[in-house]
Structure formats: C-alpha cells, structure tokens
DRENNU-252382 format. One record per residue (C-alpha): x negated, y, z negated; residue in three letters; residue number from 1. Coordinates in nm, 2 decimals, decimal comma, always signed. Example, Ala and Ser with C-alpha at 12.3 -4.5 7.8 and 13.67 -1.06 7.14 Angstrom:
BEGIN
(r (-1,23; -0,45; -0,78); "ALA"; 1) (r (-1,37; -0,11; -0,71); "SER"; 2) 
! end
This chain:
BEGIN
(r (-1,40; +2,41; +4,57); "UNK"; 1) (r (-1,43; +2,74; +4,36); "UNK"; 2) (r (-1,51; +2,46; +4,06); "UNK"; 3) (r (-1,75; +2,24; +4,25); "UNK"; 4) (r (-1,94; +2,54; +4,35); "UNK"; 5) (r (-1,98; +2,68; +3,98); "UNK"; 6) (r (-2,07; +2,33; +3,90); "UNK"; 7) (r (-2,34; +2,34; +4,12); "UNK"; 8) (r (-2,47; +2,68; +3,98); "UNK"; 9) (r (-2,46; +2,55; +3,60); "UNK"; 10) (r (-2,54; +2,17; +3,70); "UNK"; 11) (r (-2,93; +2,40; +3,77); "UNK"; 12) (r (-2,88; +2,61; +3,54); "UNK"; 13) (r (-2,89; +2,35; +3,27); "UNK"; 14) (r (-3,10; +2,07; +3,41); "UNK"; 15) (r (-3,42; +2,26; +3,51); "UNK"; 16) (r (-3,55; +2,22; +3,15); "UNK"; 17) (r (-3,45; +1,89; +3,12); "UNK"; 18) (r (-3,52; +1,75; +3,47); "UNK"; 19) (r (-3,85; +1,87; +3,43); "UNK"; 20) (r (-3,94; +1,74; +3,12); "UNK"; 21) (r (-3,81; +1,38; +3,27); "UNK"; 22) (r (-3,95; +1,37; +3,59); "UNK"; 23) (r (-4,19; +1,64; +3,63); "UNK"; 24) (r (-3,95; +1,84; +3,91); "UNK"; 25) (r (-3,69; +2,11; +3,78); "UNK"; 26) (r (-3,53; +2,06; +4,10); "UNK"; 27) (r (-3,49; +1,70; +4,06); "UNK"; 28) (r (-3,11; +1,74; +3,92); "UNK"; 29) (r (-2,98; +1,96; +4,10); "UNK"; 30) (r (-3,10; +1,76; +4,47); "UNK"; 31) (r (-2,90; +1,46; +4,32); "UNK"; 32) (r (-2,62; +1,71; +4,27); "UNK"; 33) (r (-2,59; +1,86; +4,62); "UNK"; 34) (r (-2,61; +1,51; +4,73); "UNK"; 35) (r (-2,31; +1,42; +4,59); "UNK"; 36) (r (-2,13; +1,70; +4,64); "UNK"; 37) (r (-2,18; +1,62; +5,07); "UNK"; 38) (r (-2,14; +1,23; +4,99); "UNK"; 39) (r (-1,80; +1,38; +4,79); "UNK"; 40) (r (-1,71; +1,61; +5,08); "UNK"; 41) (r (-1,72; +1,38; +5,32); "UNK"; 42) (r (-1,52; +1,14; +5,15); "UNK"; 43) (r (-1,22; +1,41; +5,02); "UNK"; 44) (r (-1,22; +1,48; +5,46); "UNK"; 45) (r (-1,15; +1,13; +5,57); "UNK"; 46) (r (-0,94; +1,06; +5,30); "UNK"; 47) (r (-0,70; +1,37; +5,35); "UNK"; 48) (r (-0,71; +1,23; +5,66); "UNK"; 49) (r (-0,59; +0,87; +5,61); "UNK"; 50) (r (-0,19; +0,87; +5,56); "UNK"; 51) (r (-0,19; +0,77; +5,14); "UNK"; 52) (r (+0,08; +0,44; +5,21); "UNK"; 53) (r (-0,24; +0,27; +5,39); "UNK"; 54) (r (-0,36; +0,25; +5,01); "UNK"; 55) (r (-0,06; +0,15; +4,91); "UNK"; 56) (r (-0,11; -0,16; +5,15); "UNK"; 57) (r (-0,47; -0,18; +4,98); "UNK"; 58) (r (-0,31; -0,22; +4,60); "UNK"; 59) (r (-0,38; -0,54; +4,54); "UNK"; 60) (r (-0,74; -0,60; +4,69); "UNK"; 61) (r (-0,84; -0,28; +4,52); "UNK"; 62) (r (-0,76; -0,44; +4,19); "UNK"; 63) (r (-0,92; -0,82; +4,25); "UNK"; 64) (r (-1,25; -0,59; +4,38); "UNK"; 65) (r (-1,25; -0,36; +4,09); "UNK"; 66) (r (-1,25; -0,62; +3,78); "UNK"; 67) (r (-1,56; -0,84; +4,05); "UNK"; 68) (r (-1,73; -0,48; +4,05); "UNK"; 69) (r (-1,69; -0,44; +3,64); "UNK"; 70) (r (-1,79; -0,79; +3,61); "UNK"; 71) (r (-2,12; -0,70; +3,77); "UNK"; 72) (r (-2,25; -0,44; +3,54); "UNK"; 73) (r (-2,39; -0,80; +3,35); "UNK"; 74) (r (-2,55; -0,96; +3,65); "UNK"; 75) (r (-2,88; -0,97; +3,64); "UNK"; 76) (r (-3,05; -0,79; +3,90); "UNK"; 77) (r (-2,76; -0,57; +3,96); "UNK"; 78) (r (-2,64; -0,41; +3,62); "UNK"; 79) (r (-2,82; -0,18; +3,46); "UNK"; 80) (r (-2,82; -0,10; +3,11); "UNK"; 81) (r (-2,88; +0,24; +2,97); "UNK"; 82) (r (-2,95; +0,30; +2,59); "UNK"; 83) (r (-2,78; -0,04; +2,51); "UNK"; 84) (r (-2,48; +0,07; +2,74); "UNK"; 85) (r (-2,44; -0,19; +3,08); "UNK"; 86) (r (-2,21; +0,05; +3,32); "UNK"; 87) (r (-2,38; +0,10; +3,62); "UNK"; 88) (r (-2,43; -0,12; +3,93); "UNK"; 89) (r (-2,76; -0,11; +4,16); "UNK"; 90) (r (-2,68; -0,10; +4,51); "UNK"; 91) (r (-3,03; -0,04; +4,66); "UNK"; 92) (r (-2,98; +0,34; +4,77); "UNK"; 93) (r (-2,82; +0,46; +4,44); "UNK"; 94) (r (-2,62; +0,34; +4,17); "UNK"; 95) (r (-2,22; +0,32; +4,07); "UNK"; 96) (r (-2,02; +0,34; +3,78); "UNK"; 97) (r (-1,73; +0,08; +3,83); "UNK"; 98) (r (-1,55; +0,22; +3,56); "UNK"; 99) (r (-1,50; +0,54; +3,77); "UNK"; 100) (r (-1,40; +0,33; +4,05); "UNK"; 101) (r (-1,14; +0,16; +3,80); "UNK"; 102) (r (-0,96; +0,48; +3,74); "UNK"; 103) (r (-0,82; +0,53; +4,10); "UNK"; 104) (r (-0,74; +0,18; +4,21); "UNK"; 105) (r (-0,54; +0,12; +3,85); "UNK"; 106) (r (-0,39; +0,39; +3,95); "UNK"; 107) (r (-0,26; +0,33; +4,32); "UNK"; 108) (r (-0,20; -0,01; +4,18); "UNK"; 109) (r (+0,01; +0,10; +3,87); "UNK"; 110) (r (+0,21; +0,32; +4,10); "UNK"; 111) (r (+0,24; +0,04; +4,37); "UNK"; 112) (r (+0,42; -0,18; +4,15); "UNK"; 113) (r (+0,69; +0,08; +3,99); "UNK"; 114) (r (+0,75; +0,23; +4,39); "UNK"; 115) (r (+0,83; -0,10; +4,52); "UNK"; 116) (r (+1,06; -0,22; +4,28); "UNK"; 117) (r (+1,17; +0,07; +4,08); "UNK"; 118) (r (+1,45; -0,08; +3,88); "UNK"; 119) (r (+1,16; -0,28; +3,66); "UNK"; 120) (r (+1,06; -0,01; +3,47); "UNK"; 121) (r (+1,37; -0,05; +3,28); "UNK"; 122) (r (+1,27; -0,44; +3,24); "UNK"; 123) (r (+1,02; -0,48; +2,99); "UNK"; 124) (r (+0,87; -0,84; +3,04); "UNK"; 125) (r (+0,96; -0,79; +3,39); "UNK"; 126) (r (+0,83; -0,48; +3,44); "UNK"; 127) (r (+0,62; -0,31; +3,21); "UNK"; 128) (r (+0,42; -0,60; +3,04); "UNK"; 129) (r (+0,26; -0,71; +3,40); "UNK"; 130) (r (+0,14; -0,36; +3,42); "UNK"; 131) (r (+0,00; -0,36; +3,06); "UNK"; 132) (r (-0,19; -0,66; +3,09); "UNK"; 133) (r (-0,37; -0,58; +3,39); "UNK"; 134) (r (-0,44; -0,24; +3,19); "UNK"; 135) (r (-0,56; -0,43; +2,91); "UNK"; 136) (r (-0,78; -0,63; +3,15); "UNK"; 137) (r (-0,95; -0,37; +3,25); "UNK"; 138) (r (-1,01; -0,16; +2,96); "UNK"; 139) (r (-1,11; -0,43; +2,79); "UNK"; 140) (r (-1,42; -0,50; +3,06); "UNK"; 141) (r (-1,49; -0,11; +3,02); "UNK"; 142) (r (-1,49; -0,16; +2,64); "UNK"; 143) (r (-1,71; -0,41; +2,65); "UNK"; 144) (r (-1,95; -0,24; +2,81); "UNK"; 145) (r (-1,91; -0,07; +2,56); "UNK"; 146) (r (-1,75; +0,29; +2,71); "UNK"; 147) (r (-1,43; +0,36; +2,46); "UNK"; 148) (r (-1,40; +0,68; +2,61); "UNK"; 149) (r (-1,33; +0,58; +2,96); "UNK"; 150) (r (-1,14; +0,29; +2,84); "UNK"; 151) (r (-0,90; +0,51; +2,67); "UNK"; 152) (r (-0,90; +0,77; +2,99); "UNK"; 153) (r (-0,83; +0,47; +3,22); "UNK"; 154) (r (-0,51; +0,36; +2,98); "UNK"; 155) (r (-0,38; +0,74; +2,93); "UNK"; 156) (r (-0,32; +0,77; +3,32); "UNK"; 157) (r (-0,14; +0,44; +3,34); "UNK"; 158) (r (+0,08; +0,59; +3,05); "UNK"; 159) (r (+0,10; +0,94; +3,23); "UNK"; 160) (r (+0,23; +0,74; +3,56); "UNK"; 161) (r (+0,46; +0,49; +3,35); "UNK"; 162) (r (+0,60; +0,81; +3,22); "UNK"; 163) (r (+0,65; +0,99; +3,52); "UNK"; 164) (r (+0,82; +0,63; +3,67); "UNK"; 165) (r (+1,09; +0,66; +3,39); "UNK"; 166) (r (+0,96; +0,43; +3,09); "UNK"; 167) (r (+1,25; +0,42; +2,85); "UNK"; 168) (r (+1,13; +0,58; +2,56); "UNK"; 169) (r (+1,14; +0,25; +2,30); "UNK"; 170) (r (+0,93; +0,14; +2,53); "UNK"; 171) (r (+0,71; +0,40; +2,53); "UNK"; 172) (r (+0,70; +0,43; +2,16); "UNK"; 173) (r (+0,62; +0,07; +2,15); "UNK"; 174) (r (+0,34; +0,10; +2,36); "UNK"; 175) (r (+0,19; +0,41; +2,25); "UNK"; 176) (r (+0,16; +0,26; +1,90); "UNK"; 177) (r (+0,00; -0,08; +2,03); "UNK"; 178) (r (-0,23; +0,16; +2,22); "UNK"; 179) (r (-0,34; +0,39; +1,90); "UNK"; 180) (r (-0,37; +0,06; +1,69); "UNK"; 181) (r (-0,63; -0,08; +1,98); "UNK"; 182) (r (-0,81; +0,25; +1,96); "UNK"; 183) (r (-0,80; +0,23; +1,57); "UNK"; 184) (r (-0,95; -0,10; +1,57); "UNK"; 185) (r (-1,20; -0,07; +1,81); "UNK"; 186) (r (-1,32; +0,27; +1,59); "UNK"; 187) (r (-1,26; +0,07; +1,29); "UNK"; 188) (r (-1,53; -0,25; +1,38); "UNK"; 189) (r (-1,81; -0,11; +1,53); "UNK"; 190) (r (-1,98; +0,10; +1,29); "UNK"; 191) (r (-2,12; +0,37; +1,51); "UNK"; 192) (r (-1,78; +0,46; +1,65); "UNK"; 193) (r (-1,64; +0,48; +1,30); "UNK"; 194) (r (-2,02; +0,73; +1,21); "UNK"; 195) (r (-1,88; +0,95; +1,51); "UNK"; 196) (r (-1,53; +0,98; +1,36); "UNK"; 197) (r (-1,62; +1,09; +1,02); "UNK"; 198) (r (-1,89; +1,32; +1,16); "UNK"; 199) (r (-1,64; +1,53; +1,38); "UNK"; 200) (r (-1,42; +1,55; +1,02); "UNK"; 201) (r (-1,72; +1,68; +0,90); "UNK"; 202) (r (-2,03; +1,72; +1,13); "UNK"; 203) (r (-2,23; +1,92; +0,88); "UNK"; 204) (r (-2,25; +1,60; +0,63); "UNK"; 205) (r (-2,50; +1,45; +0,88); "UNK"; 206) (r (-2,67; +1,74; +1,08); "UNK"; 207) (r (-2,91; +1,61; +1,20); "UNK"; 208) (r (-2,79; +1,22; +1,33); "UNK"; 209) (r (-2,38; +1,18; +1,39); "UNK"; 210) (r (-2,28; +1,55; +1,39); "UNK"; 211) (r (-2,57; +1,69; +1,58); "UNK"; 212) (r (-2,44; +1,70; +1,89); "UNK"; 213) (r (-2,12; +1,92; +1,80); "UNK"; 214) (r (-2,35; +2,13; +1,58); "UNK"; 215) (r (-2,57; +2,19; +1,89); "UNK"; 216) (r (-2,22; +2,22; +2,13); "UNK"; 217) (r (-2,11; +2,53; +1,83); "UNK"; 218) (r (-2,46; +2,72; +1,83); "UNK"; 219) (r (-2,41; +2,71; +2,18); "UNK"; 220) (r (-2,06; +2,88; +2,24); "UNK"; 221) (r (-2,09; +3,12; +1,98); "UNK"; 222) (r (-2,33; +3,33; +2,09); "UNK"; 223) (r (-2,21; +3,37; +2,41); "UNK"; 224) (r (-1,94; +3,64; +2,29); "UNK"; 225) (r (-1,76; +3,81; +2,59); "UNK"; 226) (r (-1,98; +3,78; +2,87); "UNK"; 227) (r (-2,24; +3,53; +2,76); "UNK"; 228) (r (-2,65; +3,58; +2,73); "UNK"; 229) (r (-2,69; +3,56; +3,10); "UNK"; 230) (r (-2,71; +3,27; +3,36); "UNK"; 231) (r (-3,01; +3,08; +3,34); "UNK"; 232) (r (-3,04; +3,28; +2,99); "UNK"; 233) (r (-2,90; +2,95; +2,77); "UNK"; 234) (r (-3,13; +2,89; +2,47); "UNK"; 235) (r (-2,97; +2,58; +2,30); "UNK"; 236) (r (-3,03; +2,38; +2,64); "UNK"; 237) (r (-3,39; +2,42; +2,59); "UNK"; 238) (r (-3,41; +2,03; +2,41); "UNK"; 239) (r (-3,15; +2,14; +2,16); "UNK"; 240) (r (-2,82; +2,05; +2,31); "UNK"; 241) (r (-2,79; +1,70; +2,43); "UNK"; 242) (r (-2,66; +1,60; +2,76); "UNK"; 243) (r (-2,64; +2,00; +2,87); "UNK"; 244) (r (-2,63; +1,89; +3,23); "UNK"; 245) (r (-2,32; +1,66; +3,17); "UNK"; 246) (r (-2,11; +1,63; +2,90); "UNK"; 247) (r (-2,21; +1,94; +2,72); "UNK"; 248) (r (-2,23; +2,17; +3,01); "UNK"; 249) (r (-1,94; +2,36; +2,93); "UNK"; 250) (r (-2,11; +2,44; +2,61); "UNK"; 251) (r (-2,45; +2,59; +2,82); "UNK"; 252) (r (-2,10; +2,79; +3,04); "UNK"; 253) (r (-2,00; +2,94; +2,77); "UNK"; 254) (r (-2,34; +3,03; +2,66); "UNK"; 255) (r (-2,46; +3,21; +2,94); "UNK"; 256) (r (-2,10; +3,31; +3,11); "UNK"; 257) (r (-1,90; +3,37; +2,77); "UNK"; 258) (r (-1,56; +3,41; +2,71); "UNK"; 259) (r (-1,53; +3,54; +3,04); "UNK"; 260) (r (-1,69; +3,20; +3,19); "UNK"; 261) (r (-1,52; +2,98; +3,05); "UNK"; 262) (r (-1,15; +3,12; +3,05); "UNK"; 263) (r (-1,23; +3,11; +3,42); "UNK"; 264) (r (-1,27; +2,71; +3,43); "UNK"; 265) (r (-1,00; +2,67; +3,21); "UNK"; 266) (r (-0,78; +2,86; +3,43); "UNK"; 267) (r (-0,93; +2,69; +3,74); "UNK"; 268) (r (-0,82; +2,37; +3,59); "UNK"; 269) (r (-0,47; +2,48; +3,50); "UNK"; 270) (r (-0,47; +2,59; +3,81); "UNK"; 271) (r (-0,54; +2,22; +3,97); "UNK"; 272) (r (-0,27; +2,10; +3,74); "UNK"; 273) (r (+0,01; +2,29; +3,84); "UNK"; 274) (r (-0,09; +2,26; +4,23); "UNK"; 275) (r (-0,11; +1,89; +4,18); "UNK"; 276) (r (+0,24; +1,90; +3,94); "UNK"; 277) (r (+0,43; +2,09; +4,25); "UNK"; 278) (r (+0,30; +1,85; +4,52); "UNK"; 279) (r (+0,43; +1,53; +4,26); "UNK"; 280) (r (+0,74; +1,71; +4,28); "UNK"; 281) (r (+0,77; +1,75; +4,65); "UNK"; 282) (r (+0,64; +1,44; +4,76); "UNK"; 283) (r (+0,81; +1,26; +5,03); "UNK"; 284) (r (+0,81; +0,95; +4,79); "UNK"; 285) (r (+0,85; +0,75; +4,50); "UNK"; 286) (r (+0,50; +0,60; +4,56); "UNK"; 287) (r (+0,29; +0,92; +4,64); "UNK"; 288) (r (+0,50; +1,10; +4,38); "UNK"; 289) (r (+0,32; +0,84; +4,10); "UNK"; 290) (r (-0,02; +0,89; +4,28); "UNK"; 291) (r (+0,01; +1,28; +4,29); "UNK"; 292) (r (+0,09; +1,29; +3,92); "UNK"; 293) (r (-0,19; +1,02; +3,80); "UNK"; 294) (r (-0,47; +1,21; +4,00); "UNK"; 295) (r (-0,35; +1,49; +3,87); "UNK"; 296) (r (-0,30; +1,35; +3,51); "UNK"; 297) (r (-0,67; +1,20; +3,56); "UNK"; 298) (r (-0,83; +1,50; +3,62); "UNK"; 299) (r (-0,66; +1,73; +3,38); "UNK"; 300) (r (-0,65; +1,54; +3,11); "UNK"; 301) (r (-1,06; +1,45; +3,11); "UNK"; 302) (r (-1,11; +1,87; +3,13); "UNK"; 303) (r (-0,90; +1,89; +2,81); "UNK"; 304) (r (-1,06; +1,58; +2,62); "UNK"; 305) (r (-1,41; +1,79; +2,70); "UNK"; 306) (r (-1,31; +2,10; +2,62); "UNK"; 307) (r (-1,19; +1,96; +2,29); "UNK"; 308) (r (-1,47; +1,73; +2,24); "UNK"; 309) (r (-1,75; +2,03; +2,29); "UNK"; 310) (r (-1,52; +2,31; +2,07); "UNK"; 311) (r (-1,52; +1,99; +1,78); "UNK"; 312) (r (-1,17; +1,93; +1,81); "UNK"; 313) (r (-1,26; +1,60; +1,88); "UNK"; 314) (r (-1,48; +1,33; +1,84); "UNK"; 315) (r (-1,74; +1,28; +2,12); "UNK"; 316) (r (-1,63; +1,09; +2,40); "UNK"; 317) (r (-1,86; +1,09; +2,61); "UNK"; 318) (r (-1,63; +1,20; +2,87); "UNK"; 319) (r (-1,76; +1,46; +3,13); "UNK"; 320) (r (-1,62; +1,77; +3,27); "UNK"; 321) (r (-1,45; +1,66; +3,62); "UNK"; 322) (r (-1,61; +1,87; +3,93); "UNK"; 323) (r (-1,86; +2,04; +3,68); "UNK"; 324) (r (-2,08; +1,84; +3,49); "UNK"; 325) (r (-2,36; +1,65; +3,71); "UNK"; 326) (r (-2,26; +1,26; +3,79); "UNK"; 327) (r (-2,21; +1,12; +4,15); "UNK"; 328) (r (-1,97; +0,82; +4,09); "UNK"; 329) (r (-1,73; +1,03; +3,91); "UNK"; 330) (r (-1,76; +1,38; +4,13); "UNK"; 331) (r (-1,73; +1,16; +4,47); "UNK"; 332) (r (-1,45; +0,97; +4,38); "UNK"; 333) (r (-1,25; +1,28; +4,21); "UNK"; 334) (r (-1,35; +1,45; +4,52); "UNK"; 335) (r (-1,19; +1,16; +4,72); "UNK"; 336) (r (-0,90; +1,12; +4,53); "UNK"; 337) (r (-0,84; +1,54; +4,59); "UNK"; 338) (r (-0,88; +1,40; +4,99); "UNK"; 339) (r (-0,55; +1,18; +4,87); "UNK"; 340) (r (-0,37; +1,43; +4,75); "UNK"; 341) (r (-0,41; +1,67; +5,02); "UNK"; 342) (r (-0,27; +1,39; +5,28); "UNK"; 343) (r (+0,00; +1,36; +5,05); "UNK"; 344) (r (+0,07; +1,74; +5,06); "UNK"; 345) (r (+0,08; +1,76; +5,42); "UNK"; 346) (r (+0,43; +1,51; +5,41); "UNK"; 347) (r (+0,57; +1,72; +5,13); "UNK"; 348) (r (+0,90; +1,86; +5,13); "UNK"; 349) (r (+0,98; +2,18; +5,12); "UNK"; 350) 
! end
C-alpha cells in the first residue's frame, strides 16, 4: 500500500501539467487515478478472499477468454487504436488493456498445467512445447498489436514459472535462445524498433528523435542529487519528459524526491519480492507455489525493466512502473493478483 500511495502523490505530481494541457483540468489524471486505485482495492479484497484453487478450476476458460479479448483490440467498434498502436478494448464505462489481462491468466494457466501433472516438465514435447505454443500464441497477438515490450514481459513470467517448476536446464537453454532469436528478429524487421536499439547504444546521435526520451529521463534524475528539487518542484515534466505520468515517472521521483526517493521505491519493491519469494516457499502447494512466484516474478521484474529503461540501461520499453505509474488495467489487476497472493498466504506453512 505504502507504494500505491506514493503513486498517487507522484501520479499528481506529474500529470497536472500535462492533464491540463490535454484536457483543460489538472485534476483530470489524478481522478482517473484514485478511481482505480478503489476499482483495484476492491478487487485485491475479494480476491484474498476467494481460496486461489477456484482459479485453478478457472485455467482453461481464462485462456479461451483471453486470446477472444486480444482478438478484439481489431474489431471495429470495440478496439481502439492509439498512435498507430490497437491495445485497448472499449467497454462503454472505460477501457481495458487485454494484454494486462493476458499476464495473469498465462500465468494461472502455465502453473495449472506443471501442478497437475508435474512429471512433464521433464518431457519436452509432452510437457514443455504445449506450454510454449500457447505462449507463442499469445505473444504473438500482443506483438501484433504491436506491444514488444509486453510481449516479452508476458514470455519472461512463463520462463520464471517453468523455472521454478524444474525445467531441465537443456531445455531451458534451448528455449531461452529461441526466445532471444524471436526478440532479435522482431527488433531486427521493423525499422523503428531497430532506431530505438541503436539510440539507447547511443542516444546522443539522435537527440532530438530516437534518443530523446532517455536524454529527457537523464536531465531528469540528475539534478535531483540527494533529496531531489522538491515535490511538485520537477522541471523536466513541464512538456520536456515524455510520458512523466507513466513510464517516466520514476524519472519526475527522482527529480523531486532524489536519491533519497527513489532508493525508497527500490527498496519497497525488493521488499515485495522477498515477501512474495517466502510465501512461494511456504505455500501449501505445488500449484500456488508456481502462482506465488509468477506474480511475484511479474511484478518485480517490470520495476527492474523500468528502472533500467529510465537510467538508459535499456532500450525503451514502454513498460510502466507496477503500483506507481498512472494506468487502470495494469494497477487493478496487479492489485488483484496481490488479493491472490494474500489468500495464498493465509494456507501457508509455517
């Protein structure tokens, strides 16, 4: 909670600007924040109360309904395209990113498939291959959209929970390198993904088209020194630094927090990671053993992918920070999955 609640402070901090230049209402943002954060509540409660082997039962539905969901972004009258990017869904009251959606029920299903019959892991056709193809299924619909970056976040958790379930290792050799080659290629033919590679090598070649946004994320942090200009004190979010509501606002943290600031959602987070790492260990079993570590893989592992992507240890991604950045789809089902893993902790043993 400590995190949503700072990501509710900076979700303002960095949107007033923004939101009102948009829509004409600095408060605009930050409404659709709190919002989601009691949409988000709500759905962590009933979920930490629902016993986690009900979703268990719900594997295979969730799968069939997630790649119909991803298959709507392209129906007229319910995608919606952003920017030349078709990842949202209308649903009348608000909108949804399937994607999101894809993460958890992958997931539960992944984990589904090596509790029941846990000797296939060591099967490769039997075992691993039905899992990767599903995988492949859906990352390909998410690449298509086109969303690398979720596409690759969505395959890392099925590796995470493949590893955790035992994957021999020449299997996981094998698939890791398949998986790198599929990232290579789709870098390699579409010509704006291969402009954003070069540009984190060396944003300063193009400063003002590929590499401006890293540029922008550096002019941010630097400043902030130990403690950081003040909140509500950020000057690079004034139009400089794009996205400093969502994907950048750790940049705008650090920038009006400093050092200080953003050790603290670092440690946060490493916090969340072992508390989720212990409760994998001590779950009851093998099934909410696999959950607790993918949720906890899922959420981690984004955090570290932006924090490496805003510091220009990485291309961009356009991966948000989980809990902090402003999004609903992705803060109300991370808040939901936390609901899961809660129930889980409750049949843990001691």
């Amino acid at each position: 909670m400590a995190l949503i609640g700072m990501g509710v402070v900076m979700v303002f901090s960095a949107s007033t600007s923004v939101s009102h230049r948009l829509t004409g209402n600095p408060w605009f943002y930050i409404h659709k924040q709190l919002t989601w954060v009691f949409v988000g509540s709500i759905a962590m409660y009933f979920a930490s109360h629902i016993n986690y082997w009900k979703w268990q039962q719900l594997a295979d539905l969730g799968i069939i309904v997630t790649v119909l969901v991803l298959v709507m972004v392209w129906v007229p009258g319910l995608g919606i395209s952003v920017k030349g990017s078709s990842r949202w869904v209308d649903l009348g009251f608000t909108t949804m990113q399937p994607s999101e959606v894809a993460k958890v029920t992958l997931m539960v299903w992944s984990a589904n498939m090596l509790a029941t019959k846990p000797g296939r892991i060591k099967l490769f056709f039997k075992g691993t291959v039905p899992i990767l193809a599903v995988t492949g299924l859906i990352c390909g619909l998410v690449l298509l959209q086109p969303d690398l970056g979720t596409a690759v976040a969505i395959a890392w958790v099925v590796c995470v929970v493949l590893f955790a379930a035992g994957l021999p290792w020449g299997q996981i050799i094998a698939t890791g390198s398949v998986g790198l080659g599929a990232i290579a290629l789709a870098i390699l033919v579409a010509p704006y993904r291969m402009a954003r590679f070069m540009s984190f090598l060396d944003p300063w070649k193009d400063p003002s088209d590929t590499g401006y946004q890293i540029i922008q994320s550096l002019y941010a942090i630097g400043p902030g020194g130990l403690f950081g200009r003040g909140l509500g004190k950020s000057f690079q979010k004034q139009f400089f630094l794009p996205e400093p509501h969502n994907d950048f606002i750790f940049s705008v943290t650090a920038e009006e927090l400093g050092f200080i600031g953003g050790a603290a959602v670092m440690i946060l987070f490493l916090l969340i990671a072992i508390r989720g790492l212990r409760i994998a260990v001590r779950a009851p079993d093998r099934f909410s053993s696999l959950l607790a570590t993918g949720i906890t893989a899922m959420v981690v592992s984004q955090a570290i992918v932006n924090f490496a992507v805003v510091t220009g240890s990485m291309p961009v991604t356009g991966i948000p920070l989980p809990l902090v950045s402003y999004g609903g789809s992705s803060l109300s089902i991370i808040m939901g999955s936390f609901g899961v893993l809660l129930n889980i902790s409750k049949f843990c043993r001691e």
